[in-house]
Backbone as a chain_set.jsonl record, in Angstrom:
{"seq": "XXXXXXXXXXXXXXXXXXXXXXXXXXXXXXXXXXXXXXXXXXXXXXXXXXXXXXXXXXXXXXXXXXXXXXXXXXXXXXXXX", "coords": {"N": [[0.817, -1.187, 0.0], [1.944, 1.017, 0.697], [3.914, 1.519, -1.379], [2.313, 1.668, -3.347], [1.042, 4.247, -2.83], [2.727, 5.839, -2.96], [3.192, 5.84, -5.355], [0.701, 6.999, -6.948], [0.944, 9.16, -6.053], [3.155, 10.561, -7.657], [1.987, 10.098, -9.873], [-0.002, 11.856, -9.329], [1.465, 13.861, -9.575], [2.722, 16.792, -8.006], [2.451, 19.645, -7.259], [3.74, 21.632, -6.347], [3.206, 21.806, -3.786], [2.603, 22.282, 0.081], [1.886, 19.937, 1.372], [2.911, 17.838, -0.332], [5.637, 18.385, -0.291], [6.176, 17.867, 2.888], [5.627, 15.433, 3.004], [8.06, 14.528, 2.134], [10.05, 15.11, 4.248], [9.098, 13.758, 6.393], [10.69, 11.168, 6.993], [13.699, 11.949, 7.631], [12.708, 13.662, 9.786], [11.882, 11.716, 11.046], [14.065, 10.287, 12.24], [15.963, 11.491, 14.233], [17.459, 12.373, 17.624], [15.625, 13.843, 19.765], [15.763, 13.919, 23.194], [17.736, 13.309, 25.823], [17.047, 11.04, 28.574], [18.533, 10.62, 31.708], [18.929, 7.761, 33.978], [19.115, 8.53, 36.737], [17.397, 10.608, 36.358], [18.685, 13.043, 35.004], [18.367, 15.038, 32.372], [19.209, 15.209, 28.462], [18.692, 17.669, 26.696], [19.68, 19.418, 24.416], [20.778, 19.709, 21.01], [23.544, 19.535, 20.806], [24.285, 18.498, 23.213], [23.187, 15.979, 22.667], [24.236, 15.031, 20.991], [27.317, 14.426, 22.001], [27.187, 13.522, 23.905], [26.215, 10.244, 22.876], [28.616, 10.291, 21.116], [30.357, 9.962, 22.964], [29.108, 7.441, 24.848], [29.409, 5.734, 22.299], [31.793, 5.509, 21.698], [33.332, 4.338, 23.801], [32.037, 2.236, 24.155], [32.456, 0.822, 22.234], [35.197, 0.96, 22.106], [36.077, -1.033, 24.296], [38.06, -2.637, 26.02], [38.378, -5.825, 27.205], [40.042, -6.913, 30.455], [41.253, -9.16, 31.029], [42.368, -9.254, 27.77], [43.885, -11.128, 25.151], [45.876, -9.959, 22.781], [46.096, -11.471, 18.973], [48.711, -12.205, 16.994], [50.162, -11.471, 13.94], [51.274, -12.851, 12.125], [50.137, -15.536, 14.226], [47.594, -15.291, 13.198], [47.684, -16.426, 10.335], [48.405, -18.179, 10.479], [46.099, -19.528, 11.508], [44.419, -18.982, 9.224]], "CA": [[0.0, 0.0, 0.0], [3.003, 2.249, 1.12], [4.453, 1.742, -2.292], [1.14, 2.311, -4.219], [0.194, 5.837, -2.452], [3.739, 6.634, -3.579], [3.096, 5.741, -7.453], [-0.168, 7.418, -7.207], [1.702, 10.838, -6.096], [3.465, 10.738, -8.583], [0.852, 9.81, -11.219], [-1.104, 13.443, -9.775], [2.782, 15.565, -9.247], [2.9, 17.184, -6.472], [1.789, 21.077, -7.566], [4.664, 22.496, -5.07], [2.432, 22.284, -2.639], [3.781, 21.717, 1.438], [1.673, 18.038, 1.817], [4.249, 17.018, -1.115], [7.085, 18.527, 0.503], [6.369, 17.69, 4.415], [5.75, 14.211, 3.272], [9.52, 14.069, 2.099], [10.7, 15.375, 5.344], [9.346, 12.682, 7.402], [11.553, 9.715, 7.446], [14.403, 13.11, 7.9], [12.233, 14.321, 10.689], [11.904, 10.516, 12.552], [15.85, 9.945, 12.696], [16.216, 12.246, 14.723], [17.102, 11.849, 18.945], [15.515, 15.027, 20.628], [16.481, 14.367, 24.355], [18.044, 11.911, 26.424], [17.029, 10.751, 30.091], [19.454, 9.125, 32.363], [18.469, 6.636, 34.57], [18.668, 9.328, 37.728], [16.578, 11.715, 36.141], [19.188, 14.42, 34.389], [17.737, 15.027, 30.762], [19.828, 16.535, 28.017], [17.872, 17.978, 25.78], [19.899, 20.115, 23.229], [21.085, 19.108, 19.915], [25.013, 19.542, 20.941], [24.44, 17.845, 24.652], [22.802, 14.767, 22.966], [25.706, 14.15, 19.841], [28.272, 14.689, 22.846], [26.678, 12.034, 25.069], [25.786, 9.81, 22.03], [29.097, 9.976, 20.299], [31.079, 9.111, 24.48], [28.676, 6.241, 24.668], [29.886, 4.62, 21.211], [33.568, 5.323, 22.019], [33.178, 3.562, 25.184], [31.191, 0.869, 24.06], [32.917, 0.199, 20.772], [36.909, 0.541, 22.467], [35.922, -1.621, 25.592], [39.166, -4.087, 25.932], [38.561, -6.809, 28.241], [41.247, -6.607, 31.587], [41.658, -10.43, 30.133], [42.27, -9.567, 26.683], [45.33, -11.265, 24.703], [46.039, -10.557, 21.087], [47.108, -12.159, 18.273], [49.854, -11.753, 15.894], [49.546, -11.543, 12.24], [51.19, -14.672, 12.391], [48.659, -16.335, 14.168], [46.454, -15.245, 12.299], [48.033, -16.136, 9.228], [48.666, -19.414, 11.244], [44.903, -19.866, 11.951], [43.921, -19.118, 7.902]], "C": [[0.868, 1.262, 0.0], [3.349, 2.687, -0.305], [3.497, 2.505, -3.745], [1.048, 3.654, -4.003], [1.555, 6.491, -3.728], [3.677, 6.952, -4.748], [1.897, 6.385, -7.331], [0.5, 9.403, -7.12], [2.393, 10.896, -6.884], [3.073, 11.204, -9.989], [0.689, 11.634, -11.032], [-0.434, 14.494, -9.395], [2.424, 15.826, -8.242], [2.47, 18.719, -6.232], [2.566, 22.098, -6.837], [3.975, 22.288, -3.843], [3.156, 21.559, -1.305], [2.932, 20.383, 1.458], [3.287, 17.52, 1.08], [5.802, 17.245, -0.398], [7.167, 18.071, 2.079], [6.451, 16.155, 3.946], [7.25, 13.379, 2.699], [10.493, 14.516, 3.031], [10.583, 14.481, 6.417], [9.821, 11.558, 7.915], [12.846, 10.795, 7.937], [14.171, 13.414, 9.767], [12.22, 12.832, 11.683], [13.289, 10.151, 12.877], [16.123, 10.9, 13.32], [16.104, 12.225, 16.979], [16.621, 13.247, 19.556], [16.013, 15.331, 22.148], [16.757, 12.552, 24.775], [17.526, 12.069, 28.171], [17.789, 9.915, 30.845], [18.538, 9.136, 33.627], [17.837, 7.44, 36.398], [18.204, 10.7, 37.745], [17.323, 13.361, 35.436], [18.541, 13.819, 32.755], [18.759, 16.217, 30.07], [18.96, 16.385, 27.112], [17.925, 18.926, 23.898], [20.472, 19.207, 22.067], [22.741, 18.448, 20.637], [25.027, 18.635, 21.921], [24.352, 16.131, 23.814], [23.86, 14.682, 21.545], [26.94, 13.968, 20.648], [28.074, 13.521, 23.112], [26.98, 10.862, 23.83], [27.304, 9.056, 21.568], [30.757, 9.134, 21.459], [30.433, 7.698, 24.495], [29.47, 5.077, 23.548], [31.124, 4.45, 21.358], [34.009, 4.949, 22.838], [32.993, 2.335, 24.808], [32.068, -0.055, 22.814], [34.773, -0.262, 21.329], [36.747, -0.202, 23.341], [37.229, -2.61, 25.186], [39.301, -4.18, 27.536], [40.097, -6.56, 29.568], [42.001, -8.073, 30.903], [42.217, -10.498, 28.582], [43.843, -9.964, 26.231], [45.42, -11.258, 22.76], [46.26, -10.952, 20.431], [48.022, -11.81, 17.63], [49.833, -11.543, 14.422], [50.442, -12.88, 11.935], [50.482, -15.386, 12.362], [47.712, -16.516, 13.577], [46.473, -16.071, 10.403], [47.868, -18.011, 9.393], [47.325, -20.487, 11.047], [44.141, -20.33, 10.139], [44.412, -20.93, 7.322]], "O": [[0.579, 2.315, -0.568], [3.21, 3.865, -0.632], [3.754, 3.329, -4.622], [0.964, 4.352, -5.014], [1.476, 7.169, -4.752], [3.987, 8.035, -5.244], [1.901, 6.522, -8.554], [0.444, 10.379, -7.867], [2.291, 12.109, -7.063], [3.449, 12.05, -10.801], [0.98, 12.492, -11.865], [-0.873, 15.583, -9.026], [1.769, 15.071, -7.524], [2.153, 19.052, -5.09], [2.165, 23.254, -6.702], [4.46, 22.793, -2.83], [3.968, 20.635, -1.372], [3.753, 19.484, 1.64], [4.311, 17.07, 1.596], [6.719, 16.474, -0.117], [8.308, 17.913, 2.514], [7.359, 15.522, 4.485], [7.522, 12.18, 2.761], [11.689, 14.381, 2.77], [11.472, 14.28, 7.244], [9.517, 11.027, 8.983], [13.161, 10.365, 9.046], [15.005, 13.404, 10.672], [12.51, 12.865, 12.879], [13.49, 9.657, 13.987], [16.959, 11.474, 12.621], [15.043, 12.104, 17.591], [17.62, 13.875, 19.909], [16.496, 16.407, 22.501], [16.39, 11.428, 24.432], [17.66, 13.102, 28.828], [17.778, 8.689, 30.734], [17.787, 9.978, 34.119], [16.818, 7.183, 37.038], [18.38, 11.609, 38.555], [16.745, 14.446, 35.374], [18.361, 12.707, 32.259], [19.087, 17.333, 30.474], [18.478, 15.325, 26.711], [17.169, 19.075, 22.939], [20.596, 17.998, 22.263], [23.0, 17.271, 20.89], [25.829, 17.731, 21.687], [25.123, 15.224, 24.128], [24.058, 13.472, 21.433], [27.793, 13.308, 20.054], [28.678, 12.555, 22.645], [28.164, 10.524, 23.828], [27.458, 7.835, 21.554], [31.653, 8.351, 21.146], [31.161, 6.759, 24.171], [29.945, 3.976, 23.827], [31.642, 3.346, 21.186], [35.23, 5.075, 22.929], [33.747, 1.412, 25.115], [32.194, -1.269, 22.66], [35.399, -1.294, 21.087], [37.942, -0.363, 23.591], [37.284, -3.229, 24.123], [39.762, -3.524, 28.47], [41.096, -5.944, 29.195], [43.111, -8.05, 30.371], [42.506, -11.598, 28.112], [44.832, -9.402, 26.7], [45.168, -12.088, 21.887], [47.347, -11.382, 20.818], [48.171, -10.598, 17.789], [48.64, -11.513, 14.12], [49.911, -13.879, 11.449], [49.998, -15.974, 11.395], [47.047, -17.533, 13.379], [45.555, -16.176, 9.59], [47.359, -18.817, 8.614], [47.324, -21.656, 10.661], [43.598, -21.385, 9.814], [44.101, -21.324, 6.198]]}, "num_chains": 1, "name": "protein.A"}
């Protein structure tokens, strides 16, 4: 159905008008995080606060190395292939 409406707007253009244009802003307009809440109630709410937070989280989450961790070598690896 999603795909039909689409081919039908098409079919009857769009005339400039804002329906045609808002309805290509809204997949734009849902990616979007407006605020964050932590867990003991601080909220950030600005643009800058929540790409800050957002972009600490992933660089946390993504570098985490284990207290256990041991690497390999390109050897090993080469070893392992």
């Amino acid at each position: 159905m999603k795909q039909k409406s689409k081919l039908h707007r098409l079919k009857i253009r769009d005339g400039n008008n804002k329906v045609f244009h808002k309805a290509g802003k809204v997949p734009e307009i849902r990616n979007v995080v407006k605020e964050l809440i932590y867990s003991d109630g601080t909220t950030l709410d600005t643009q800058e606060e929540v790409k800050k937070e957002v972009e600490r989280y992933f660089h946390e989450f993504l570098g985490y190395k284990p207290e256990n961790y041991q690497g390999i070598s390109v050897e090993g690896i080469t070893k392992l292939i």
